[in-house]
Backbone as a ProteinNet text record, in pm:
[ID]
protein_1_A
[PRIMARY]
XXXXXXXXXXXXXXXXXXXXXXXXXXXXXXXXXXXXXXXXXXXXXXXXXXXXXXXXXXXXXXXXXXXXXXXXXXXXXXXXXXXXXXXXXXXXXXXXXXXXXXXXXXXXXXXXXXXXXXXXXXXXXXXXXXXXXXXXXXXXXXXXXXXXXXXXXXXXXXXXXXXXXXXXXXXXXXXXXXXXXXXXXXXXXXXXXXXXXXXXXXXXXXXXXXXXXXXXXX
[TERTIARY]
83.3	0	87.5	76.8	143.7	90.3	175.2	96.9	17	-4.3	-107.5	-235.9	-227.5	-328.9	-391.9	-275.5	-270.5	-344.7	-345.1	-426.8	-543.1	-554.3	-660.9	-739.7	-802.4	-926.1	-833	-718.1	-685.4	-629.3	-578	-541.7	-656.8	-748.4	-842.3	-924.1	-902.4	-951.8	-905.2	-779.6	-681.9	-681.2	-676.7	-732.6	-779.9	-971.5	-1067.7	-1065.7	-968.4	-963	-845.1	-800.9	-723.1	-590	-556.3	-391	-310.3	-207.6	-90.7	-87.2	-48.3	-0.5	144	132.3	289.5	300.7	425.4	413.5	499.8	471.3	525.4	532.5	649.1	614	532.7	557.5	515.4	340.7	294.3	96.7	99.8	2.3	-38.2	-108	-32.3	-110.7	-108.7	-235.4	-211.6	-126.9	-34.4	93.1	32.4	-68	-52.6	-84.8	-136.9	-132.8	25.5	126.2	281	376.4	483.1	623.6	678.7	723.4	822.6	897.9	1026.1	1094.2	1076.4	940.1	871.7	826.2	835.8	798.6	906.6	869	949.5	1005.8	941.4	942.2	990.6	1042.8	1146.9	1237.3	1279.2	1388.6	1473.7	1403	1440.7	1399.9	1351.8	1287.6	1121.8	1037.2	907.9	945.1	1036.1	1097.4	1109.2	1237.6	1208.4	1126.4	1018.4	902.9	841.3	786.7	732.4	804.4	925.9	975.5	947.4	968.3	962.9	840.4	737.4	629.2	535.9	584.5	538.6	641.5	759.1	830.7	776.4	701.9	675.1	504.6	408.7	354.3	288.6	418.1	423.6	529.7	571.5	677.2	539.8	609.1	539.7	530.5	347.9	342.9	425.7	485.1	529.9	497.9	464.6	446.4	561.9	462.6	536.1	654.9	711.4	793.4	753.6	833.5	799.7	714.8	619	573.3	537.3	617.7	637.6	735.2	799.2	884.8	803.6	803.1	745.9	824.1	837.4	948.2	948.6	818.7	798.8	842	911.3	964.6	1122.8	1192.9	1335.3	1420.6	1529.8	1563.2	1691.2	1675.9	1724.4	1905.9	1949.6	2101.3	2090.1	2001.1	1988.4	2042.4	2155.8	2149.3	2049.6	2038.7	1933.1	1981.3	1941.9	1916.8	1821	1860.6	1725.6	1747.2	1611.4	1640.2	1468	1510.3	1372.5	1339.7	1349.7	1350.3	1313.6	1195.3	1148.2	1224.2	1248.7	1362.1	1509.1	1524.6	1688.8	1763.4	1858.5	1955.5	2033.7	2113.4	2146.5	2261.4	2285.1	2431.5	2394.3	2210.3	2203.5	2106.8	2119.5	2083.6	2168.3	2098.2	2274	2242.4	2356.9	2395.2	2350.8	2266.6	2223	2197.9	2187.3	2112.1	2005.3	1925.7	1765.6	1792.4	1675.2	1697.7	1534.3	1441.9	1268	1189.6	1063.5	942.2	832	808.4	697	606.3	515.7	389.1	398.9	440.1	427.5	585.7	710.2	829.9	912.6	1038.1	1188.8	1236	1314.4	1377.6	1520.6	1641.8	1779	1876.2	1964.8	2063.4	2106.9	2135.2	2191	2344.1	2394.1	2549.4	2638.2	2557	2580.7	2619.9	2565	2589.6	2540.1	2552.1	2425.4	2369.5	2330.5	2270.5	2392.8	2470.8	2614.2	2670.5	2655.4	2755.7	2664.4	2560.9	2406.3	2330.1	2265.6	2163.6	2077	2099.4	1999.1	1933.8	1789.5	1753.8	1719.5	1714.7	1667.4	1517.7	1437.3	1348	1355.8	1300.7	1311.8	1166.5	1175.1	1043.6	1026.5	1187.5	1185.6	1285.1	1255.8	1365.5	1367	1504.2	1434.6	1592.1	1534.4	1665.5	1780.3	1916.8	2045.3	2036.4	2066.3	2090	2187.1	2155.8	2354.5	2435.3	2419.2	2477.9	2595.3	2526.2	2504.2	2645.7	2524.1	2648.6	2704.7	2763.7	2866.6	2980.7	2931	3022.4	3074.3	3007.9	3053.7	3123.3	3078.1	3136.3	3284.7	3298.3	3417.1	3525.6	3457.8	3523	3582.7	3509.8	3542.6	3667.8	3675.8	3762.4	3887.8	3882.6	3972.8	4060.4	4005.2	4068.5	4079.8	4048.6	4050.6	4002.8	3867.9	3786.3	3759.8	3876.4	3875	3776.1	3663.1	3558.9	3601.6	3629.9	3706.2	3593.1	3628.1	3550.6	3433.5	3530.2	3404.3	3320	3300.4	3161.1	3105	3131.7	3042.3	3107.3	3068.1	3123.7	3059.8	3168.7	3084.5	3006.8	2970.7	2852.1	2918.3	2850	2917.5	2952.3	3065.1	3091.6	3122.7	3169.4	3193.2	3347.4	3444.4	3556	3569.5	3635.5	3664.2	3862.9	3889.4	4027.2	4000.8	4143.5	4143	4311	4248.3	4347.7	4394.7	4535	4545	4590.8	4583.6	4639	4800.1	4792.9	5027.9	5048.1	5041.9	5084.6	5062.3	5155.2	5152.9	5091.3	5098.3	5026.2	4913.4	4808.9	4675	4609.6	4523	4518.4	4364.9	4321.5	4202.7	4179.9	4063.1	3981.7	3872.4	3769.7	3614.6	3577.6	3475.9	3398.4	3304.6	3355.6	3195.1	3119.6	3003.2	2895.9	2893.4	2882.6	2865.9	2741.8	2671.9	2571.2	2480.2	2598.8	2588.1	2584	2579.9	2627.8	2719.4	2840.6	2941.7	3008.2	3089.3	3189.3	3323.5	3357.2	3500.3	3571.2	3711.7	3768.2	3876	3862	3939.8	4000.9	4124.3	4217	4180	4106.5	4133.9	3991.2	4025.6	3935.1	3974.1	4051.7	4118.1	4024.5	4039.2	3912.3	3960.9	4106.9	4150	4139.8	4059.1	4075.3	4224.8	4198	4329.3	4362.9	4361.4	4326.6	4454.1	4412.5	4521.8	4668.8	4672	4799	4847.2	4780	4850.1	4769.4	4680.7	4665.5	4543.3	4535.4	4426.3	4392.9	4268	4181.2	4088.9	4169.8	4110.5	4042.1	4034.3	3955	3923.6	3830.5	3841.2	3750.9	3783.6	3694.1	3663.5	3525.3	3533.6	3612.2	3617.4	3716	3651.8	3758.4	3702.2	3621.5	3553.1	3536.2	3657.2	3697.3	3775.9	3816.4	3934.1	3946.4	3913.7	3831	3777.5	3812.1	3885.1	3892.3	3762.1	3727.9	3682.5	3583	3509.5	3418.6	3442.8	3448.8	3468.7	3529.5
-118.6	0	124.5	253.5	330.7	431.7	575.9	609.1	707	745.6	791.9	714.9	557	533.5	494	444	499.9	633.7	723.7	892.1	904.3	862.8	900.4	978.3	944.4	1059.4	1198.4	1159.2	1303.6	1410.4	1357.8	1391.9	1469.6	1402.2	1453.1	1581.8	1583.1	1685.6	1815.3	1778.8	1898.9	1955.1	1890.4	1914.9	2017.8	1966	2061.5	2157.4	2172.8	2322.1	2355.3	2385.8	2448.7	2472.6	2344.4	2355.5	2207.2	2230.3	2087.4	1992.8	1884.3	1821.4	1820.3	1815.9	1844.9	1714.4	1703.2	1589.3	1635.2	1642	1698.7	1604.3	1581.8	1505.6	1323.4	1296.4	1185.6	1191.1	1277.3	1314.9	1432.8	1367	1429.2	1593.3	1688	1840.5	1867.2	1994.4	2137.4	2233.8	2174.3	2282.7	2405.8	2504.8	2618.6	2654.2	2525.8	2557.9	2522.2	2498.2	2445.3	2570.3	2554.2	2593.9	2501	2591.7	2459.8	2405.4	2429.1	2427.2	2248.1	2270.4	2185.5	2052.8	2063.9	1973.1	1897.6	1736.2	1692.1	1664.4	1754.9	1788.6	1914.3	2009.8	2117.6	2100.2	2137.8	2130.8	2236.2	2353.5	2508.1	2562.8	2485.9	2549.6	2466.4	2543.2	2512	2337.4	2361.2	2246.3	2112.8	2184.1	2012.3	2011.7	2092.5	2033.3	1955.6	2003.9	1952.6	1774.5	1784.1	1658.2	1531.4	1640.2	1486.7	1489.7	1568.4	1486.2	1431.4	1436.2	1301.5	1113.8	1173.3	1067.1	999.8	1083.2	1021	974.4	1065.9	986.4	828.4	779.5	717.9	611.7	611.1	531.5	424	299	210.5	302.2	266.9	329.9	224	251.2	147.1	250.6	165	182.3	238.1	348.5	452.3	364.2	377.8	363.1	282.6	159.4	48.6	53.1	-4.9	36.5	-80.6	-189.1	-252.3	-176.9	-81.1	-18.5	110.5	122	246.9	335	402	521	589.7	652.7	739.1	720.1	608.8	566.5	572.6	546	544.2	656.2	628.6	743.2	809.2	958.8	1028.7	961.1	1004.3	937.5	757.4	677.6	581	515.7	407.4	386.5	334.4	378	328.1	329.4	242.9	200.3	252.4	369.9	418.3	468.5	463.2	432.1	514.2	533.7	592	488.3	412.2	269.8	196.9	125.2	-20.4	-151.4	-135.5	-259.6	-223.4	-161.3	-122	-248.9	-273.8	-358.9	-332.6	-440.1	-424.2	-280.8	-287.5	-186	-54.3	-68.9	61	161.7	122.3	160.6	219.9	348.2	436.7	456.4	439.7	415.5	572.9	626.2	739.5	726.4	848.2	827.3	952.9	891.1	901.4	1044.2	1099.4	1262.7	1275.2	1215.9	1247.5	1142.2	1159.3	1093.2	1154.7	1269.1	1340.9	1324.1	1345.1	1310	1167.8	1067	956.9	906.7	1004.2	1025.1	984.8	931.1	920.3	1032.4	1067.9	1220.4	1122.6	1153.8	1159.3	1257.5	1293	1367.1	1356.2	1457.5	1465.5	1462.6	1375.3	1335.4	1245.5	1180.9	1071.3	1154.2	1284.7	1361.7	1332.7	1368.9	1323.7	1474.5	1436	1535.6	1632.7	1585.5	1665.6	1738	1667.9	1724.6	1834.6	1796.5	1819.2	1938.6	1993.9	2103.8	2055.7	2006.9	1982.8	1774.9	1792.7	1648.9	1626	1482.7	1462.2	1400.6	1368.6	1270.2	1075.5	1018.3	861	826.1	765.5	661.2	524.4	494	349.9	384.6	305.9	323.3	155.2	118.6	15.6	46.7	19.9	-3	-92.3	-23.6	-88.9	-227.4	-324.2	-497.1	-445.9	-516.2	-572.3	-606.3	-671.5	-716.2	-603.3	-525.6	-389.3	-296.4	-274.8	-197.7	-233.5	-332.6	-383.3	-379.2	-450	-387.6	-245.1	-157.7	2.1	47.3	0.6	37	-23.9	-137.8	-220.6	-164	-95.1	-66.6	87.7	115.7	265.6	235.5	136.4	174.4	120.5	13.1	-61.2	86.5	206.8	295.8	400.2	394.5	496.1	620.8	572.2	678.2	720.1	716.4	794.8	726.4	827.1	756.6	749.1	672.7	646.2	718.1	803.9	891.8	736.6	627.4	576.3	504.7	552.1	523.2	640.2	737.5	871.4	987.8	1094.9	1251.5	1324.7	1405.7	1483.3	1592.3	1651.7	1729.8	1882.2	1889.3	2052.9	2137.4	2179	2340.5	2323.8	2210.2	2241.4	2174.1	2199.9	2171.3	2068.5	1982.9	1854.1	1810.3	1704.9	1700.9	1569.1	1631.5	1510.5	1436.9	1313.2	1226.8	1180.6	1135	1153.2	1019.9	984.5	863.9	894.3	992.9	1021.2	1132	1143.8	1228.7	1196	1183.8	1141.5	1214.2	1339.6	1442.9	1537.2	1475	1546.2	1664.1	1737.3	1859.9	1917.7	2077	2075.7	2154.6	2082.7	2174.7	2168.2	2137.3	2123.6	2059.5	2014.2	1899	2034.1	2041.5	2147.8	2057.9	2084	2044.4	2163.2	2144.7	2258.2	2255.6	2339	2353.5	2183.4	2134.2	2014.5	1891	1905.1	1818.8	1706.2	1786.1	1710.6	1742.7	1646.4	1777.1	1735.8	1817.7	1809.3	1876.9	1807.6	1887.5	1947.2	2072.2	2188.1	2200.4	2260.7	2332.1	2458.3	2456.7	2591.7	2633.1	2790.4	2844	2896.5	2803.1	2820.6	2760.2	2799.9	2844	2697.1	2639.7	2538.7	2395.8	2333.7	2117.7	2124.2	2031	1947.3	1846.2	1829.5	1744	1869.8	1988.2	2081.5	2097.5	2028.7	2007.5	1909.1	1765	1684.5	1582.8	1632.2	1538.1	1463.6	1349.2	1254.4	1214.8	1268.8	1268.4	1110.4	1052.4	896.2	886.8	943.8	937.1	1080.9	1139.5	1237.1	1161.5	1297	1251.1	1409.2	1385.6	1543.6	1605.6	1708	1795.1	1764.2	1789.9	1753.8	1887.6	1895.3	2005.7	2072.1	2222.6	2301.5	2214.9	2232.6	2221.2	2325.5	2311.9	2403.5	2324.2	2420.5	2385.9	2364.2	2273.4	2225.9	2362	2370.8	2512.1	2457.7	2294.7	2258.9	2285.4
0	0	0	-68.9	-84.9	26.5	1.7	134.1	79.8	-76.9	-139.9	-83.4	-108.8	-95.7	44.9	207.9	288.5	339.2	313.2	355.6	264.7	179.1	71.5	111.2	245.4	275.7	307.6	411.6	446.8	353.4	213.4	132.8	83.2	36.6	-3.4	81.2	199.9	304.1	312.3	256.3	300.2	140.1	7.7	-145.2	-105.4	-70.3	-74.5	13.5	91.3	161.1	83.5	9.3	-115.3	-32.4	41.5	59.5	31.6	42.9	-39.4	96.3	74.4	205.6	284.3	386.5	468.4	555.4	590.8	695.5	790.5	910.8	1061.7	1167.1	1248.3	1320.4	1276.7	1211.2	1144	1111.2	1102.8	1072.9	967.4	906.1	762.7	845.5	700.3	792.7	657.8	659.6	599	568.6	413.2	419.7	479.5	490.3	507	633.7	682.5	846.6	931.8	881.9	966.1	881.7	944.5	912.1	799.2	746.9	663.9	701.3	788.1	846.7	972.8	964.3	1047.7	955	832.5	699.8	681.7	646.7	611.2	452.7	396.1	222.2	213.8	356.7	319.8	264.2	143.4	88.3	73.9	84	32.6	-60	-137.7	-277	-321.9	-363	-396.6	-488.3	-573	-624	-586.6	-487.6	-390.1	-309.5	-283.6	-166.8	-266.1	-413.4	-504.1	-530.6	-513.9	-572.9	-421	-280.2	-166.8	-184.6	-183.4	-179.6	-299.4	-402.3	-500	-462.9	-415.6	-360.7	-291.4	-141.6	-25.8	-87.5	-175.8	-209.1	-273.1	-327.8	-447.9	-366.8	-199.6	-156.2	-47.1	-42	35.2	140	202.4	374	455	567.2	651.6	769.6	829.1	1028.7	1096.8	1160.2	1245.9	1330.6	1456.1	1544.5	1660.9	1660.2	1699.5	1822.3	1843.4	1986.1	2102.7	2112	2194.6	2281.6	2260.7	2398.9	2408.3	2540.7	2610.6	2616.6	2514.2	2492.6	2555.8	2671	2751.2	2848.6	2846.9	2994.9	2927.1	2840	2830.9	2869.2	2921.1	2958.7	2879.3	2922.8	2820.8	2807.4	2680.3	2642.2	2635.6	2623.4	2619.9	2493.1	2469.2	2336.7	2220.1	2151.3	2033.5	1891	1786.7	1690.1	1599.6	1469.2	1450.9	1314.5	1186.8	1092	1046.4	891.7	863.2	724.3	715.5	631.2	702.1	693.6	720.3	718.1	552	554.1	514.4	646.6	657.6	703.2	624.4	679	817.6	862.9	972	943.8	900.3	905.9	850.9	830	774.4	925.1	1021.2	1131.5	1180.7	1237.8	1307.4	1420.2	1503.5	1623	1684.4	1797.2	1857.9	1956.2	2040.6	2168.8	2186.8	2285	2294.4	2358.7	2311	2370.1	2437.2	2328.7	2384.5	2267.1	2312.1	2258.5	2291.5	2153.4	2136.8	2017.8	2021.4	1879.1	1813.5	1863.2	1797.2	1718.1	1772.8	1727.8	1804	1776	1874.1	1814.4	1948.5	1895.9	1957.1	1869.9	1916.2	1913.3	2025.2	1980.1	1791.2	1763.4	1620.9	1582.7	1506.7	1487.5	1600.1	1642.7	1757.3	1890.7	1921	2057.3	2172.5	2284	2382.4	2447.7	2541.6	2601.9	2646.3	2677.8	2759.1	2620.3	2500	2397.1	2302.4	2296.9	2208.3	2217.9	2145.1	2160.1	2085.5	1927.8	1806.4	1769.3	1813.4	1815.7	1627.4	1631.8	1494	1539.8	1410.2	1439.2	1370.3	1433.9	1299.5	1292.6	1159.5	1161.9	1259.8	1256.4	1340.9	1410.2	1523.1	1649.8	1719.2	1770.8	1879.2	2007.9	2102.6	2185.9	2169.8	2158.2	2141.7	2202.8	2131.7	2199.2	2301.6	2432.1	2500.8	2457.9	2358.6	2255.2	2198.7	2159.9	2111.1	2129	2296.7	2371.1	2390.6	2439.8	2522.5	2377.3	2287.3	2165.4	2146	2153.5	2176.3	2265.4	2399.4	2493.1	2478.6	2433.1	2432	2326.2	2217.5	2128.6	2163.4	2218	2297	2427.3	2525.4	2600.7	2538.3	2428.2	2340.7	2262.1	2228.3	2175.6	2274.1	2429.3	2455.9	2460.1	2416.6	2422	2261.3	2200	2071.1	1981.2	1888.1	1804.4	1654.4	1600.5	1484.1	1364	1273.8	1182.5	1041.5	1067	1044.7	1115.7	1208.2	1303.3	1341.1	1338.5	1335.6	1256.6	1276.2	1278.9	1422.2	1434.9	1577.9	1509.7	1647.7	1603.9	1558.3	1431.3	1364.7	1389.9	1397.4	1450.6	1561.6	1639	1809.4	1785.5	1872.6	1913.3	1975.3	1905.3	1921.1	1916.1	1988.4	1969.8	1863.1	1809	1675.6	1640.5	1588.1	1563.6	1442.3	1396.8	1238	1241.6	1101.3	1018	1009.8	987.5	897.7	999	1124.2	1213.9	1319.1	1422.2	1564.5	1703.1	1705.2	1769	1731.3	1861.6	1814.5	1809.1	1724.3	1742.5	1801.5	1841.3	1840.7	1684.2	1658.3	1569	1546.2	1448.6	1454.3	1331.7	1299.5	1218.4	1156.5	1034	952.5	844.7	836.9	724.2	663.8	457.4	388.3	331	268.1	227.6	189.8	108.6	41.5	102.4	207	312.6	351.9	258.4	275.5	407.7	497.9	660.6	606.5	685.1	658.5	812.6	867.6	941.7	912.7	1014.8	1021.4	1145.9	1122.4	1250.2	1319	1430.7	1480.1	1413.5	1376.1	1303.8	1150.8	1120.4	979.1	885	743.3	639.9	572.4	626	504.6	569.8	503.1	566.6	589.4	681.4	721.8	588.2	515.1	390.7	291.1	294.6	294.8	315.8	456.1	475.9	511.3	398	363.7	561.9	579.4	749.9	701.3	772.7	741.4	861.7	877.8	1013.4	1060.4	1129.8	1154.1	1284.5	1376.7	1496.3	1575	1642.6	1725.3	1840.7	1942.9	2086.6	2154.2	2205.1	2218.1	2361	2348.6	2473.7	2624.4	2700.2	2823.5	2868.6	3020.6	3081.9	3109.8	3142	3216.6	3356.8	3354.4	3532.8	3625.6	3702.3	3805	3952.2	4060	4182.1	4248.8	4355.5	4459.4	4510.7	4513.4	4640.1	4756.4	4783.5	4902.5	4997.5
[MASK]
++++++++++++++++++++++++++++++++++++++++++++++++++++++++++++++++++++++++++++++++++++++++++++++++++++++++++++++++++++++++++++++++++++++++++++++++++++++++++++++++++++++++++++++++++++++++++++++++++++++++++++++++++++++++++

């Protein structure tokens, strides 16, 4: 079943009051009653709103977010598993942690952050809680390096200062992880305009900065 034919009535509801359809929060709305911003057919241009939603029309419906777990009960930074594909393969699930569960949605930190590192949540269609399995793999793979998160298992989160580690250089530096328009990232030194890729460095792991040292009030 598509999800044209999925909504049919609401589609049709929102027709005859002479506005387009939007999707927010995983529920069919009234483009002209939401934000775009709030749409998941924002693209930036009338164009691509036009192009996701003949996509999302014309794509199998599949079922919201699993609901044998009581998401309302998980607690925040929890690891999870979460994917906006039904039949995502195993390896096409990315590793996050739980930030909230509002409107029928998992919200996760965005770029594998948590609450301590994080400001910006994403949303998924599917979510389930990390196996033990799971974690204990992560966790293992994490104290096995020392903390350091190897660039292919994540990117940190954009624009924040992170210490970083190279492939052809022995001492690590700080600098920051940017996304460009295109959404390609790339890291940088410092606040310099040029990749490390520039000067010849090949960025294989970062970990983010500690807190300040602050004395005791005690």
């Amino acid at each position: 079943m598509l999800n044209r034919e999925k909504y049919a009535k609401e589609i049709i509801e929102i027709a005859c009051n002479g506005g387009n359809i939007a999707v927010v929060n995983g529920k069919l709305e009234n483009c002209r009653k939401t934000q775009c911003n709030e749409c998941n057919f924002n693209g930036g241009t009338i164009r691509d709103c036009e192009r996701k939603t003949r996509e999302w029309a014309n794509s199998e419906y599949v079922e919201p977010v699993e609901l044998s777990v009581d998401w309302s009960k998980v607690p925040v930074d929890a690891p999870v598993l979460v994917t906006d594909r039904k039949d995502a393969a195993g390896s096409e699930w990315k590793k996050r942690y739980f930030a909230k569960y509002e409107n029928g949605m998992v919200y996760t930190w965005a770029n594998g952050a948590t609450s301590w590192s994080g400001e910006i949540v994403s949303s998924w269609m599917y979510a389930k809680l990390a196996e033990s399995e799971e974690v204990n793999r992560i966790l293992a793979e994490e104290e096995k390096t020392g903390g350091w998160i190897p660039v292919t298992e994540r990117p940190p989160e954009d624009d924040k200062y992170i210490l970083i580690s190279f492939e052809n250089f022995t001492l690590p530096d700080i600098g920051r992880y940017e996304v460009d328009k295109d959404g390609n990232g790339a890291f940088y030194p410092g606040d310099d305009e040029k990749n490390y890729t520039a000067y010849d460095l090949y960025v294989n792991a970062w970990i983010p900065l500690p807190e300040p040292y602050r004395e005791s009030e005690e």
